[in-house]
N, C-alpha and C positions, 0 to 999 in steps of 0.2 A: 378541586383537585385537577392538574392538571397532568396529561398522561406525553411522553418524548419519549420516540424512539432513539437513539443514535444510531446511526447506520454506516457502514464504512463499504457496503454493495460487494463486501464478501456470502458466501454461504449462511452463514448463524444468523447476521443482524439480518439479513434480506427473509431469513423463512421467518422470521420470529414478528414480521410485517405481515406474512404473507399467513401467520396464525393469528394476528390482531385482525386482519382480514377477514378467515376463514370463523372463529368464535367469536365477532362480535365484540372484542375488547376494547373497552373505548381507547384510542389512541387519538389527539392533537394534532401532534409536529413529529416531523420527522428531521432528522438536524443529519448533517455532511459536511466533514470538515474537510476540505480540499489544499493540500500540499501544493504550492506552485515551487518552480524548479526557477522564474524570474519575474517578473513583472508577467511578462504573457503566456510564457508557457506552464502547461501544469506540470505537478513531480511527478502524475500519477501515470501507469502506463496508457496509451493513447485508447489502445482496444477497452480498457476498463471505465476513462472518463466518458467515453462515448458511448457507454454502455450506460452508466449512470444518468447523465446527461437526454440521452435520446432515448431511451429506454424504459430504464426501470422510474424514475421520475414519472414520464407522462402515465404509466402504468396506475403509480401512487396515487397520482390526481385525479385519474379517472374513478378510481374507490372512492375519492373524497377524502385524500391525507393532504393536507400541505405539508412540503419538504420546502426546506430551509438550508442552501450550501453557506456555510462557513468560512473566513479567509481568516489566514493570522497578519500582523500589523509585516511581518518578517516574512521572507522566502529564504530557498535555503541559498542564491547566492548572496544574500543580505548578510547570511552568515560567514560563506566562505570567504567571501572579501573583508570580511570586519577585521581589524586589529586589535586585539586583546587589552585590556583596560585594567589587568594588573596581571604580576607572575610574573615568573623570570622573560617573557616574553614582551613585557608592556613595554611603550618606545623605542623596540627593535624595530620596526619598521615592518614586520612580518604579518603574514596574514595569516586566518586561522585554518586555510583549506577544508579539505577535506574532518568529515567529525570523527572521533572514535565510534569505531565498531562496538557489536553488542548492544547496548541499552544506546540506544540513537536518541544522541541530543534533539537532532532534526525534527523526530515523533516527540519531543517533548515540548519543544515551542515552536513548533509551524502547525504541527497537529492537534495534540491533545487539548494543550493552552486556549484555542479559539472557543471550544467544546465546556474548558471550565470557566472561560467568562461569561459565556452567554449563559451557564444554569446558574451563574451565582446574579444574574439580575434577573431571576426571573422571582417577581415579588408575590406571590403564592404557593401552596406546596405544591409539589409533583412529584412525579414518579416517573424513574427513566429505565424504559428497557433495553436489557443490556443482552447482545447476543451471544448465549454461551451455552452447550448442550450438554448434557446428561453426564455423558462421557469425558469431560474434563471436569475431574473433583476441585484439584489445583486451584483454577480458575474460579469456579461454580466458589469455594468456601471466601471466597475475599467478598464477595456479595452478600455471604448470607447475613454478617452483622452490617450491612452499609445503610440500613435502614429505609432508603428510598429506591433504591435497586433492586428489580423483576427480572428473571429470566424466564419470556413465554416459551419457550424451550423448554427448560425444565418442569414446569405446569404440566404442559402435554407432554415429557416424555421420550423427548426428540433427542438421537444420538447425532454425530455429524453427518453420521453418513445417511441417515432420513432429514437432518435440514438439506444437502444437497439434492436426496432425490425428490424433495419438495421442490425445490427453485427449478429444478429441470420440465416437475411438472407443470410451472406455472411459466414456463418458461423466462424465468428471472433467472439465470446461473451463469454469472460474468463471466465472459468469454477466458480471462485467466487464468480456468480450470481446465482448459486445453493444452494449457503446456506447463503446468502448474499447480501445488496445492498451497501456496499461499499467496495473499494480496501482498504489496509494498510499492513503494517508491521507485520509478525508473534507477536512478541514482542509490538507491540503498545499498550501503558496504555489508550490507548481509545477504543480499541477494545471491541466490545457490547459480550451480553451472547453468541450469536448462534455462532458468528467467535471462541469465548474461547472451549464454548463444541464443535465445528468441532478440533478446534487445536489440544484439549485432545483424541479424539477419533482415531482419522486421523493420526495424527502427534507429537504422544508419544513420542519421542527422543525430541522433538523440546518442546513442554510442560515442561518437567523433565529438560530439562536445565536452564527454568525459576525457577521452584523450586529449583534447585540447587546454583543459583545467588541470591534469598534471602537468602541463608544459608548464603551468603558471609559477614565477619565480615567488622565494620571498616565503615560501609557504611553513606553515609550523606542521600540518598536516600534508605531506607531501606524495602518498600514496594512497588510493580507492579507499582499500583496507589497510588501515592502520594497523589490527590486533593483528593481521598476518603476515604484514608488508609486501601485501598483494599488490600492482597495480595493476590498470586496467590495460595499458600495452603489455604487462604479463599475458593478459588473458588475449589480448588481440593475437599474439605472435603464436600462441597456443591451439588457439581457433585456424591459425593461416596454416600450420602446417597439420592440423587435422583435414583441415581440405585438401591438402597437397596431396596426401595419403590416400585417400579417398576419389582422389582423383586418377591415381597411379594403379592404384584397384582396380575401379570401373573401367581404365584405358584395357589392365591383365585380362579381365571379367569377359571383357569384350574382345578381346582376339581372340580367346580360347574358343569363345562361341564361332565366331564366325572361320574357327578352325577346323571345326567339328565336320 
């Protein structure tokens, strides 16, 4: 029998290592499927790969776990440039842009996809820990008949909020919990306000590329967010004049002081 974590270096999958760790449970491999956003860049945010990366990996190692990162054959501009191969759309000459919101194609064949080829060659049985706490039933019942699916979380007991203060203890708790309660994709049309204004702020190059992919003609997906017909200069021009404001405050804030 062989024993796989899959880890995504959020909270749940990180303590549920860090309790194969702590009791002894035999664990093999640890598997990481990593989103690239092209050929070189990753999808994932910079603070979070580099957390993975230089981090919690040599962490793994040092235990004595081999981690295994994962690539899909696809990135996602593999996808957004593709041209559609049937639908009203085939031999328009259009490109797919941007994917539908909600259930991200993206998570389906850049991420997930990698994750189910490699356990479908793997020619013994195993058992893969899956991280998920106490506290999501939802979640927690789709495992319980999956047959080869473990949540050491659940074993011990663990709600979210003790896998976090687990990783804090052991100092594994990806830095994207500073501006943030969940992991995703730079690029994710589901990503909430606070991850867009960290992106803008933070990670300027990586922002402006989005902007520059709406400019892209031809598109069948033509905004960020599709479900909301958001785009990402919505959000730029929203953020410009939230500084503006902010800035006409601090200017008021501060003569009143030195009024005083």
């Amino acid at each position: 029998m062989k024993y796989i974590a899959s880890w995504s270096g959020g909270k749940d999958s990180t303590a549920s290592i860090i309790l194969a760790h702590e009791h002894n449970e035999p664990l093999d491999l640890i598997i990481f499927s990593e989103v690239m956003f092209d050929e070189n860049i990753s999808g994932e945010l910079p603070e979070h790969i580099d957390f993975i990366k230089n981090k919690a990996i040599p962490k793994f190692e040092e235990w004595g776990y081999e981690t295994k990162i994962l690539h899909a054959k696809l990135n996602y501009m593999d996808i957004f440039m593709r041209e559609p191969t049937r639908g009203k759309h085939f031999r328009t000459g259009k490109k797919t842009g941007f994917p539908m919101s909600g259930k991200c194609q993206i998570n389906k064949s850049v991420k997930v996809l990698p994750i189910k080829k490699f356990l479908s060659n793997i020619r013994e049985d195993f058992t893969q820990y899956i991280g998920i706490a106490i506290d999501e039933p939802v979640r927690m019942e789709r495992i319980v008949n999956s047959g080869n699916k473990v949540s050491l979380l659940e074993k011990y007991g663990y709600t979210e909020k003790m896998a976090f203060d687990l990783c804090e203890k052991y100092n594994l708790l990806s830095p994207i919990y500073q501006f943030t309660n969940r992991g995703g994709c730079w690029f994710c049309p589901n990503m909430r306000r606070e991850q867009l204004k960290h992106l803008r702020k933070n990670h300027r190059d990586l922002w402006n590329k989005l902007l520059e992919l709406e400019n892209e003609p031809n598109l069948i997906g033509s905004k960020w967010n599709t479900l909301t017909n958001t785009s990402i200069h919505d959000w730029e021009e929203r953020f410009f004049w939230e500084e503006q404001q902010m800035t006409i405050f601090d200017f008021i804030e501060g003569k009143n002081e030195r009024n005083k």
